[in-house]
C-alpha positions in Angstrom: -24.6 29.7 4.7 -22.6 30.9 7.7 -23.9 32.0 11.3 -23.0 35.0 12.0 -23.4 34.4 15.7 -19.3 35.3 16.4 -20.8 39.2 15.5 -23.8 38.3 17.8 -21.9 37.2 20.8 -18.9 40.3 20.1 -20.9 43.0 20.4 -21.8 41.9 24.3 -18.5 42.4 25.1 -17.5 46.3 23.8 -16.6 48.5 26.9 -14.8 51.5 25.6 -16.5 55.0 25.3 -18.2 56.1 22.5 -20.0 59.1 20.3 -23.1 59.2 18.6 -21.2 57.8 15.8 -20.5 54.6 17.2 -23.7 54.3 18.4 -24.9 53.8 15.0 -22.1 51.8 13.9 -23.4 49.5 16.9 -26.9 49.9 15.6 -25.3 48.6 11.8 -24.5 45.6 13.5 -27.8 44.9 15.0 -29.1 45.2 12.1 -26.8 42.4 10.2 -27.1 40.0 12.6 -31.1 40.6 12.6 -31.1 40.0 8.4 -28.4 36.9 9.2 -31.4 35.5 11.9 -33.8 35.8 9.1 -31.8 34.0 6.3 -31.5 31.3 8.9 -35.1 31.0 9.6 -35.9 30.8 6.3 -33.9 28.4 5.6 -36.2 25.9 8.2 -39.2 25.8 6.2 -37.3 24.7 2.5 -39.4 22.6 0.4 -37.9 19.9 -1.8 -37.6 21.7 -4.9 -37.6 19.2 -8.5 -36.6 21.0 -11.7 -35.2 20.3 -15.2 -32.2 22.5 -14.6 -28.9 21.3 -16.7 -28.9 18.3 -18.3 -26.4 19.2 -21.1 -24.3 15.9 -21.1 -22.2 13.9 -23.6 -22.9 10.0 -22.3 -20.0 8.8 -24.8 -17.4 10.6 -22.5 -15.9 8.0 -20.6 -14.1 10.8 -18.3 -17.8 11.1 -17.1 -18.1 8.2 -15.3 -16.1 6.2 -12.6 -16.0 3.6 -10.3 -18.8 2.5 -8.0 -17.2 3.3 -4.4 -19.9 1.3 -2.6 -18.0 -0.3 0.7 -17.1 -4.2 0.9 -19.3 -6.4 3.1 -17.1 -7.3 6.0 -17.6 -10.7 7.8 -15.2 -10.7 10.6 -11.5 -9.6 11.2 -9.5 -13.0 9.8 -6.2 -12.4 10.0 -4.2 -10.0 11.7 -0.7 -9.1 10.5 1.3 -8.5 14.0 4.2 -5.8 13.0 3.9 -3.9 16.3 6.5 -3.6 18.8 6.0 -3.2 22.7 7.6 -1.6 25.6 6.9 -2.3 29.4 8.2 0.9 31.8 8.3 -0.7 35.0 6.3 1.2 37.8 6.4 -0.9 40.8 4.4 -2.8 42.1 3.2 -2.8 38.5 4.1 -2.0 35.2 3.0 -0.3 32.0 3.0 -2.6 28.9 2.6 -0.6 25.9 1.9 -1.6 22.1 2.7 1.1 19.8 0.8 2.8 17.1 -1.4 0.1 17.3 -3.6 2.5 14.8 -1.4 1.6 12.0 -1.8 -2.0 11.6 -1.9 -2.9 7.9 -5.5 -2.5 7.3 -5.4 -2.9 3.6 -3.8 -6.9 4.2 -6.5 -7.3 6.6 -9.5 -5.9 5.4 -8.9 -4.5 1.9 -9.5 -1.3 2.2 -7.1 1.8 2.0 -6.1 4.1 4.0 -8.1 7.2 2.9 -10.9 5.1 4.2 -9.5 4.9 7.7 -8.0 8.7 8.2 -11.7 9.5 7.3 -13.4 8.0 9.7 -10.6 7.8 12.9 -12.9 6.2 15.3 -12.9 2.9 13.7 -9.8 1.9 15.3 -8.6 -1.5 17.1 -9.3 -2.7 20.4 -6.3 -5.1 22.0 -7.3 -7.2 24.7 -4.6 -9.0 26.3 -4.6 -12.9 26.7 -1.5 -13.9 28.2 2.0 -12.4 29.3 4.8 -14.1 29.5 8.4 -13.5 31.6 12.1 -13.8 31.0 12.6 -15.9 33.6 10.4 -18.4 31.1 7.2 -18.4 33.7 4.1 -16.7 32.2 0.4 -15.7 33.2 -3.0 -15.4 32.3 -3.8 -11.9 32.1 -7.0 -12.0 34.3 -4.5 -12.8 36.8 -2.4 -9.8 36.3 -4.4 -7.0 34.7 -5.3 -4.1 37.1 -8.8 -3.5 36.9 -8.8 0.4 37.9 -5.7 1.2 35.4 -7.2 4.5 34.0 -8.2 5.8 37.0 -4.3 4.5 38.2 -2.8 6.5 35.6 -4.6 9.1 35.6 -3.7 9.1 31.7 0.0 10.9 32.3 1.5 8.0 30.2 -1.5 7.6 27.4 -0.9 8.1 24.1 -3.6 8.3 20.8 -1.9 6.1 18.8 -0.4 3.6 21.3 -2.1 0.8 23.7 -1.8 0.2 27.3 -2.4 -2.6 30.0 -1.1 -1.7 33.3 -0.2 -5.1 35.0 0.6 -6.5 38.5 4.1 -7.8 37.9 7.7 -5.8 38.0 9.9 -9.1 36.0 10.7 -8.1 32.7 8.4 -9.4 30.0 10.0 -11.5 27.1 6.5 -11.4 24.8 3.0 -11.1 25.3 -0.2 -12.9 23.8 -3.4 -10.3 23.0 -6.7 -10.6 21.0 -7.5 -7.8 18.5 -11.2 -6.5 18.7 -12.0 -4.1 15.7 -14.9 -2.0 15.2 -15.5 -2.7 11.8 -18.0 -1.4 9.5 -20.7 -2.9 7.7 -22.9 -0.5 5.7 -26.5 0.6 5.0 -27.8 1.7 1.9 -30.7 4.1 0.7 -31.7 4.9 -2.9 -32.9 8.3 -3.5 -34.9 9.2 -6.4 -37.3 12.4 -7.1 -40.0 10.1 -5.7 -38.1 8.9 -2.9 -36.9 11.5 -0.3 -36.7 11.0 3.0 -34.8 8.1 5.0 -34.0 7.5 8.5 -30.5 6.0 9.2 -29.1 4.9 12.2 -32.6 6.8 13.9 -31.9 10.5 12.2 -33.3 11.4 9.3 -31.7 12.3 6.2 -33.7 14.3 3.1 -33.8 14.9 -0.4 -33.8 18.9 -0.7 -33.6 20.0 -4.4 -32.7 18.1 -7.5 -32.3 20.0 -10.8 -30.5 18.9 -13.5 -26.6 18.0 -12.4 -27.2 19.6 -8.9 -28.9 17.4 -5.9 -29.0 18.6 -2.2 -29.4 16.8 0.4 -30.2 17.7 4.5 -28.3 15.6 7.1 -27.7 15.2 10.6 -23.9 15.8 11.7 -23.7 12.0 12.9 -25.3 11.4 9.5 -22.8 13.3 7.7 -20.1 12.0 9.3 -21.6 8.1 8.9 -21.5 8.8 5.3 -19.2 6.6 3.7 -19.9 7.7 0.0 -22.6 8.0 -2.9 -23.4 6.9 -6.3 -24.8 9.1 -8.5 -26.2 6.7 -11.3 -26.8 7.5 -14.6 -29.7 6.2 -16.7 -27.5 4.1 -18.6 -26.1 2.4 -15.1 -22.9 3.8 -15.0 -21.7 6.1 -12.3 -20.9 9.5 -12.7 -18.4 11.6 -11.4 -18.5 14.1 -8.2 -17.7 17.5 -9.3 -18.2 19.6 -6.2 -20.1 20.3 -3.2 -21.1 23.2 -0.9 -22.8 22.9 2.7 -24.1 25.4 5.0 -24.6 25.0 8.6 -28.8 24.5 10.2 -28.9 25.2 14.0 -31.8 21.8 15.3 -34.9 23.2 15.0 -35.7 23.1 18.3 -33.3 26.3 18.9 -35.6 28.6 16.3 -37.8 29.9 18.9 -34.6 31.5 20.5 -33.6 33.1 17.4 -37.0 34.7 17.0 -36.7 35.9 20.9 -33.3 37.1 19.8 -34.0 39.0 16.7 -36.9 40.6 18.6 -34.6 41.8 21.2 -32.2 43.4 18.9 -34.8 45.2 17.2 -36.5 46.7 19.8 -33.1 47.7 20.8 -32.3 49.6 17.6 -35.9 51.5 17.9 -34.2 52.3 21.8 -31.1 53.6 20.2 -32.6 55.5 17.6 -34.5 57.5 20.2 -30.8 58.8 21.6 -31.7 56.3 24.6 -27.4 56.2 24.7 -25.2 58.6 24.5 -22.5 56.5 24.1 -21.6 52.8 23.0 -20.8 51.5 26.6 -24.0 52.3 27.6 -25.3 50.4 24.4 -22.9 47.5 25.3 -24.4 47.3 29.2 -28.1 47.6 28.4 -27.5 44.6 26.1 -25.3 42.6 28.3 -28.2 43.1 30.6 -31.2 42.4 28.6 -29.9 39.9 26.8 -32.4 36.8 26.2 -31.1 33.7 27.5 -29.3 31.7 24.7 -28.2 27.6 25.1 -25.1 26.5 23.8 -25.4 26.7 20.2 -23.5 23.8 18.1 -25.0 23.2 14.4 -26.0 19.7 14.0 -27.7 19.8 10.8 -25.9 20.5 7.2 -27.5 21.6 4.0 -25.5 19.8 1.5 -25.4 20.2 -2.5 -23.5 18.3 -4.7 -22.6 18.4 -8.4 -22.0 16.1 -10.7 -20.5 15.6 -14.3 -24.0 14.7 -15.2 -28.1 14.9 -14.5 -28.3 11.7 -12.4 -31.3 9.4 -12.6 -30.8 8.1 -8.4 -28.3 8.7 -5.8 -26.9 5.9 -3.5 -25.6 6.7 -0.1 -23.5 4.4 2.0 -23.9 4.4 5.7 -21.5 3.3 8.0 -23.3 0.8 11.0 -20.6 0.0 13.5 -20.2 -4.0 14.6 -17.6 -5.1 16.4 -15.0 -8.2 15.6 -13.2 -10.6 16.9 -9.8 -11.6 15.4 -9.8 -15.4 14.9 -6.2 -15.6 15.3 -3.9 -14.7 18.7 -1.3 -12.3 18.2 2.2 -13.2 20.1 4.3 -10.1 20.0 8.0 -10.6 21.2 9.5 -7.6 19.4 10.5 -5.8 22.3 11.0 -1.7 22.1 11.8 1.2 24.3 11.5 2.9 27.2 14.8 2.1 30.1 15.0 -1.1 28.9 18.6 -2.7 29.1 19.9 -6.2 29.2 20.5 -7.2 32.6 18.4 -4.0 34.7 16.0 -1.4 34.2 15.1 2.1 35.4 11.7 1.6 37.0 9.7 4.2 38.4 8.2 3.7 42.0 4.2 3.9 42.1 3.5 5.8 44.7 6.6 8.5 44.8 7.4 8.3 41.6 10.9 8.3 42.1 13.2 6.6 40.0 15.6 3.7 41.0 16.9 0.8 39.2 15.4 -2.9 39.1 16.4 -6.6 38.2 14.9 -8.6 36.0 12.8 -10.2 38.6 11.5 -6.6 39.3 13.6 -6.6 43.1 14.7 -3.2 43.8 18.9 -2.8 43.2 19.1 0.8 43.9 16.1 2.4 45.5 13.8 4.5 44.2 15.3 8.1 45.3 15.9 10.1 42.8 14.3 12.6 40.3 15.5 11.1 37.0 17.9 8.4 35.6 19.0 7.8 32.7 21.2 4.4 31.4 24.2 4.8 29.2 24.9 1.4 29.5 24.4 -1.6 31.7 26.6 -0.2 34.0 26.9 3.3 33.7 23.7 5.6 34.6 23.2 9.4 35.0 20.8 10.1 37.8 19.5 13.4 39.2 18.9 14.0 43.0 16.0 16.7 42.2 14.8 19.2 39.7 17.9 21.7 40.3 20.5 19.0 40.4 23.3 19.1 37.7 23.7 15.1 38.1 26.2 13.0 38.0 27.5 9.8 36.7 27.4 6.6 38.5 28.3 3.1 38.3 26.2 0.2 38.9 28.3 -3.1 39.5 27.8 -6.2 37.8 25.8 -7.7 41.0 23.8 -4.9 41.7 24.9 -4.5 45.4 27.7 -1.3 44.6 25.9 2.0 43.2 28.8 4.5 43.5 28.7 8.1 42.0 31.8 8.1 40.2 31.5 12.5 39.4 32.4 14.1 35.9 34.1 10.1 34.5 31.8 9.4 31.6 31.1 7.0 29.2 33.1 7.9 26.0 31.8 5.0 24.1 28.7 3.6 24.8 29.9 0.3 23.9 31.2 -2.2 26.5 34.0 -4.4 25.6 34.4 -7.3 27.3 35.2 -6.0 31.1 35.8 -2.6 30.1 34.5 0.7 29.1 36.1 3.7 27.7 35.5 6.7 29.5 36.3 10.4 29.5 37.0 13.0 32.2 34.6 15.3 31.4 32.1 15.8 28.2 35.1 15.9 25.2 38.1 15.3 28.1 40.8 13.0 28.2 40.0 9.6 27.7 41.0 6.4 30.2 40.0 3.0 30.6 37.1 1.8 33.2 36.9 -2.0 34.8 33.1 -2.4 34.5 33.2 -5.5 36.7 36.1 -4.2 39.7 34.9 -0.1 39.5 39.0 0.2 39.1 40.1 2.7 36.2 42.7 0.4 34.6 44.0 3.3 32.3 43.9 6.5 33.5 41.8 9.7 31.9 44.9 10.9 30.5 45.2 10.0 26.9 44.0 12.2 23.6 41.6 9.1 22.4 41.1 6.0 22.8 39.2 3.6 20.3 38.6 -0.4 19.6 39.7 -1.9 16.6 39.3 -5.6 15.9 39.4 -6.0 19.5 42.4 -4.0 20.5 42.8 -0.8 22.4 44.1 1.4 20.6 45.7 4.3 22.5 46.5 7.9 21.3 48.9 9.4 24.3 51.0 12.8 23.1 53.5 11.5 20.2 53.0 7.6 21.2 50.0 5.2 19.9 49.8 2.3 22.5 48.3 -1.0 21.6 46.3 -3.0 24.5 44.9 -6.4 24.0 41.2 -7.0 24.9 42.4 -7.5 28.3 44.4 -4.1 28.0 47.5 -5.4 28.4 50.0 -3.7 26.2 50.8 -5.6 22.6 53.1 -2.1 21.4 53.8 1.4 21.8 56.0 3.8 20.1 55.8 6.6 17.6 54.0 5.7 14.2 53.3 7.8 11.4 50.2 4.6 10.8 48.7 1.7 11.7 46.1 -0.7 10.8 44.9 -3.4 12.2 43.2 -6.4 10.5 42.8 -9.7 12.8 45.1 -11.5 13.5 48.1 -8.7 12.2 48.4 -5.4 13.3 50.7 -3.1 10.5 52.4 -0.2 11.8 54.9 2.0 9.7 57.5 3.7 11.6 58.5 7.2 11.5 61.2 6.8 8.8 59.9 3.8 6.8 58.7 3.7 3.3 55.1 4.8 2.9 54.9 1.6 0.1 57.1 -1.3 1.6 58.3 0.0 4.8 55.3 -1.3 7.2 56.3 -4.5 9.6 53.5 -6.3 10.5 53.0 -8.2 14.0 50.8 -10.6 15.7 48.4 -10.3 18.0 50.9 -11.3 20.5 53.3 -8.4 20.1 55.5 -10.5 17.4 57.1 -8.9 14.6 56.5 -11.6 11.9 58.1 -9.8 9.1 61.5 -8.3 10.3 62.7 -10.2 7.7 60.7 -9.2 5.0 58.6 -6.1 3.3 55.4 -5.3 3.5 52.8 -3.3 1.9 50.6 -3.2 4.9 47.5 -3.8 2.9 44.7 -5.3 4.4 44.2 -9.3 4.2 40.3 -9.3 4.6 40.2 -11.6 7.7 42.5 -13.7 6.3 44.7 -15.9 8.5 47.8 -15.2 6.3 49.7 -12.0 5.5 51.7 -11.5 2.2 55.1 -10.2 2.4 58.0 -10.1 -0.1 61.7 -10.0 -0.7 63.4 -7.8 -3.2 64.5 -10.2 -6.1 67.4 -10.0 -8.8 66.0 -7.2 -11.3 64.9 -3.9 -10.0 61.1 -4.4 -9.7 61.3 -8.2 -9.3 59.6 -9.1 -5.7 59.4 -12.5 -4.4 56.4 -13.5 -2.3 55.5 -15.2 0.6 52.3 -15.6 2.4 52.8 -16.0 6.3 50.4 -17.2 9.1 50.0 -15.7 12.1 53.0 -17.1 13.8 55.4 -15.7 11.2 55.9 -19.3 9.5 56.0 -19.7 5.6 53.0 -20.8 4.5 53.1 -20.9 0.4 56.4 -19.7 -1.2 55.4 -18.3 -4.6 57.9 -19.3 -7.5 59.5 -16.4 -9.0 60.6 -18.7 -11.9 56.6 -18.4 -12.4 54.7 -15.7 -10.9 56.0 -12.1 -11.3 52.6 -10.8 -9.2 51.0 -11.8 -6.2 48.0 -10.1 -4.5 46.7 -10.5 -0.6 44.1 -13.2 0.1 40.7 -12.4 -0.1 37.5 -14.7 0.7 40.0 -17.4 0.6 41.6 -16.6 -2.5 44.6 -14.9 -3.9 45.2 -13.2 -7.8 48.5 -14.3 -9.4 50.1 -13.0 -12.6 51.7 -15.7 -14.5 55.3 -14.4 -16.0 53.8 -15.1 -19.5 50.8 -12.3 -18.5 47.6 -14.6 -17.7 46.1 -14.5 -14.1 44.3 -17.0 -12.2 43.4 -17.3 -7.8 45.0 -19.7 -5.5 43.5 -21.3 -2.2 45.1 -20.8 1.2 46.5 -24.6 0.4 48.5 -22.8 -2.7 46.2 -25.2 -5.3 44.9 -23.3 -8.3 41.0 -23.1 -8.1 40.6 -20.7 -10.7 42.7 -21.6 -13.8 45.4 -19.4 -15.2 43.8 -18.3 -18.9 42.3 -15.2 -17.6 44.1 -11.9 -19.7 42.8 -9.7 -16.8 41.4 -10.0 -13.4 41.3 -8.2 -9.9 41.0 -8.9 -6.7 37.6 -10.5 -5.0 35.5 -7.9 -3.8 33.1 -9.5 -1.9 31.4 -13.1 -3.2 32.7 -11.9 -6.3 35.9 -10.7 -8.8 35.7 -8.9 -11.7 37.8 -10.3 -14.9 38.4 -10.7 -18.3 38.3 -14.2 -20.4 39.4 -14.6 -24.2 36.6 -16.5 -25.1 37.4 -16.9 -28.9 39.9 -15.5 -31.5 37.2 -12.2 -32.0 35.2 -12.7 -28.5 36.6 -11.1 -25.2 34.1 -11.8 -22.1 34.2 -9.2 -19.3 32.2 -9.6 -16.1 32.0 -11.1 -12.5 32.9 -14.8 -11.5 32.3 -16.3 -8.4 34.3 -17.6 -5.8 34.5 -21.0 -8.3 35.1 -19.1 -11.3 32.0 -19.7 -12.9 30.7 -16.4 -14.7 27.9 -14.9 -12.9 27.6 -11.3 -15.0 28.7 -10.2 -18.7 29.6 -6.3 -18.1 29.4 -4.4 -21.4 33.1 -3.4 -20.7 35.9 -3.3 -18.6 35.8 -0.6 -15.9 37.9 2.5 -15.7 37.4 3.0 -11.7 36.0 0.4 -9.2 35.9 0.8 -5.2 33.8 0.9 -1.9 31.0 3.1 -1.2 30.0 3.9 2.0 26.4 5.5 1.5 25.5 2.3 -0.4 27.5 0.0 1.6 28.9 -1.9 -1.7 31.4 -2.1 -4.3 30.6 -0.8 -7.4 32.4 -0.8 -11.5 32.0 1.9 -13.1 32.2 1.6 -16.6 32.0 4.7 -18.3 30.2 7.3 -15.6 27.2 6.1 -17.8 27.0 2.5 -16.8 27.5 1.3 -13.4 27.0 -1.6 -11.7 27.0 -2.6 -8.0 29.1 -5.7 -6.0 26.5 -7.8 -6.7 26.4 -7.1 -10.9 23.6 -5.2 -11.0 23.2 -2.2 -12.8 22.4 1.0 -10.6 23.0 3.8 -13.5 22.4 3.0 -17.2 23.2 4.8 -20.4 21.4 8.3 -20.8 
């Protein structure tokens, strides 16, 4: 049953005016929270109540019963599955190390239990006591000699977090891994048997008592702690088995040494109705001060006793209650976490916070101060390039931190464009979405102005959009081409561009990395070579669509001529091979030497895509075998057909065959969509 001391406590607090009729409405409410009093001290002096009550029961229904959930007995903590990642925020002198979501350590590897078990009961949570830290500049300590002792009070808890660990230490070098113990406060349990004989137990020095049992209904009185201790029941069945929980209700028992008050309190508000009645007020308010006055002194009510009935699917003969008892653990095994996460954390400095101001500045990894602690925020974009904020009401700007730490230069609206550094450089932009340029990282210089549409990397190589021309930089931005292309692609070591006027199909010329053109004598496709060292070209031959082909290195020298008196196909290297088609119609691969590795009796085939190539074998006069061979041309999977589409997928990040939109298989040969 409820309290109904919200109503109690409201009608204190009334001020407006009032009739004679909202005096009684007043009075109405007196008079429910004097009936709710009484229900509530009844409710003190129930007697444990024993009667047949249901017992209807089929014991030959197996959806009856279930599974004991009595706890495991728990010995100590023996192995402890380290998957957490750490973070250190350098605050000098010190800094914060912090272990995160250190509540969510696999608990059912470690202790076999689940994780209902632990979102019930929260407290039982582990305690990480650091052993030993240790630096990137490959010392290390002990962590008596490094722990501050007052760390909480230090923090004042502005950086805590429920689910994450701290140690604030004395040390501003960056940490590489740390060494910690875990301390878990596991539990073991107690039990107690209760029986209509057997009522009344005291656990963990509170008492806990049979109330009423009848038929498939037992009620039980507990202690909040109790309640909460609880970790389940049995209800046993004559026959041994358990049955199962159907229900429960509760209702909510003030301690007992509050009844007195209640008594004083109903008292009062009946001596103030017999007031009221007597036209003692004229109006509400008046009602409303004389009890605000009067009012008997009341201690801060907070129900710590429930009334608590459960039902089961049967009459049970006893009911077993688990009790947690909390005892702490030791893990056996030390836990060396180097999987280092978060906060300002970059390669070569850090944004620390100073102590005492805290203002930001930047650090080394020896903790030494590169530019001091003055401002109100900073945030890293890259090893060299930071955002940093004077106060509250500054906009901030950009500024760059040189390679040695000693320049720290505000460098205005020029931004990072790319996050990425490359080499010496950095692309920037003027301006969020502005024209884009190219930034020495190491000199400060801008070695290509913010004037260009975009600017991107592509196998190493600038690659530079400026009005109608696309400029090509090496990685030391030096210029490999420029002119006007309607496309280019670049696969190390070739670049292909196709010229305003050229063929979309054979009209690309292909150049080194050197700014050669390799293939001025020649046609190209400008398909990609997959990293290959050698790029095929062609000639035109005698009939109309007869090609003769050629597969040049990077220096534009012939590498392998293929016979035209043979081959009437020839396909770009991939993984270190090449398709052929014979002039009599079978296919087979080629190494980058020009030696067959994969014999010519294949009646059709494609290119490799990825470790493998998909083809088609006659195996016998009435048996064709369709499927992937590997890089050796032994099979590795029999498809069920040959595919009508195959290609790239960039979700899955794989090739796929797809056979008949029912079946489709992945790079690999496995099937990702069968027949519906």
């Amino acid at each position: 049953m409820k309290i109904k001391m919200a109503l109690l406590l409201m009608v204190c607090f009334f001020t407006g005016f009032g009739q004679n009729k909202e005096v009684k409405e007043r009075i109405e409410d007196l008079q429910e929270s004097i009936d709710g009093i009484a229900q509530i001290d009844k409710m003190y002096d129930i007697q444990l109540i024993i009667k047949p009550g249901d017992t209807a029961f089929d014991e030959n229904d197996d959806f009856a019963f279930t599974k004991s959930v009595k706890p495991k007995e728990y010995a100590e903590v023996a192995k402890v599955l380290s998957s957490k990642t750490f973070g250190q925020e350098i605050m000098p002198p010190y800094s914060l190390l912090q272990i995160k979501d250190t509540d969510k350590f696999d608990w059912v590897a470690m202790l076999g239990v689940d994780n209902f078990f632990f979102d019930e009961h929260p407290r039982y949570k582990p305690v990480l006591t650091l052993s030993k830290v240790y630096f990137e500049d490959g010392t290390s300590k002990k962590a008596d000699e490094l722990l501050v002792a007052n760390a909480a009070e230090l923090l004042k808890d502005d950086n805590s977090s429920f689910n994450d660990t701290y140690f604030l230490i004395k040390s501003t070098k960056r940490v590489a891994s740390i060494e910690y113990y875990l301390v878990m406060e596991v539990t073991q349990h107690e039990s107690v048997i209760f029986t209509p004989q057997k009522t009344d137990y005291v656990v963990n020095n509170q008492n806990v008592s049979l109330k009423s049992w009848s038929g498939k209904e037992v009620g039980f009185l507990f202690t909040e702690d109790n309640l909460n201790q609880l970790l389940g029941m049995d209800a046993v069945y004559k026959n041994g088995k358990f049955l199962n929980e159907k229900g429960s209700n509760s209702s909510s028992l003030p301690p007992l040494s509050k009844r007195k008050q209640f008594q004083e309190l109903s008292k009062f508000y009946a001596e103030t109705i017999k007031s009221a009645q007597k036209n003692n007020f004229k109006t509400v308010k008046e009602l409303d001060d004389y009890i605000l006055k009067n009012h008997p002194k009341m201690d801060t009510i907070s129900p710590n006793n429930v009334l608590k009935n459960y039902y089961f699917s049967g009459p049970p003969s006893e009911i077993r209650m688990y009790f947690a008892k909390e005892t702490s653990f030791k893990s056996n095994e030390l836990i060396k976490n180097n999987r280092f996460s978060g906060y300002a954390n970059i390669d070569k400095r850090s944004v620390a916070t100073d102590f005492k101001t805290q203002k930001k500045g930047i650090v080394n990894l020896q903790g030494e101060w590169l530019v001091k602690p003055e401002y109100y925020n900073i945030y890293n974009q890259n090893d060299y390039f930071f955002t940093a904020r004077k106060n509250e009401n500054d906009e901030g700007a950009y500024y760059w931190l040189s390679d040695d730490g000693k320049k720290w230069e505000n460098i205005g609206n020029i931004e990072p464009y790319r996050q990425t550094v490359y080499g010496d450089f950095v692309v920037v932009e003027k301006g969020t979405n502005g024209p884009k340029g190219i930034f020495n990282i190491k000199t400060g210089q801008m070695v290509i102005p913010t004037v260009n549409d975009n600017i991107y990397v592509d196998h190493n190589l600038f690659v530079v959009d400026h009005k109608d021309e696309t400029i090509i930089l090496d990685e030391n931005t030096k210029t490999i081409l420029a002119g006007n292309y309607k496309s280019i692609r670049i696969d190390a070591p070739f670049i292909y561009v196709l010229p305003p006027n050229a063929n979309n199909f054979s009209g690309y010329q292909v150049y080194n990395y050197k700014g050669k053109n390799i293939s001025e004598n020649y046609l190209s496709d400008g398909g990609y070579e997959a990293g290959s060292n050698m790029v095929l070209v062609y000639k035109k031959g005698k009939g109309e669509y007869e090609r003769n082909y050629f597969y040049l290195n990077a220096n534009g020298d012939v590498v392998i001529t293929v016979d035209p008196n043979k081959y009437e196909k020839a396909e770009r290297f991939r993984n270190g091979r090449a398709l052929l088609k014979e002039i009599d119609g079978y296919y087979g691969f080629i190494n980058e030497k020009g030696k067959t590795i994969i014999p010519f009796d294949l009646i059709e085939a494609d290119e490799f895509r990825g470790k493998y190539a998909i083809v088609k074998r006659k195996e016998t006069e009435d048996k064709v075998w369709v499927g992937l061979i590997d890089e050796n041309g032994k099979p590795h999977k029999e498809f069920i057909g040959w595919p009508y589409y195959m290609g790239y997928d960039d979700r899955t990040d794989s090739y796929f065959y797809n056979i008949d939109d029912k079946t489709i298989y992945d790079g690999d040969g496995n099937l990702v969509k069968e027949k519906e």
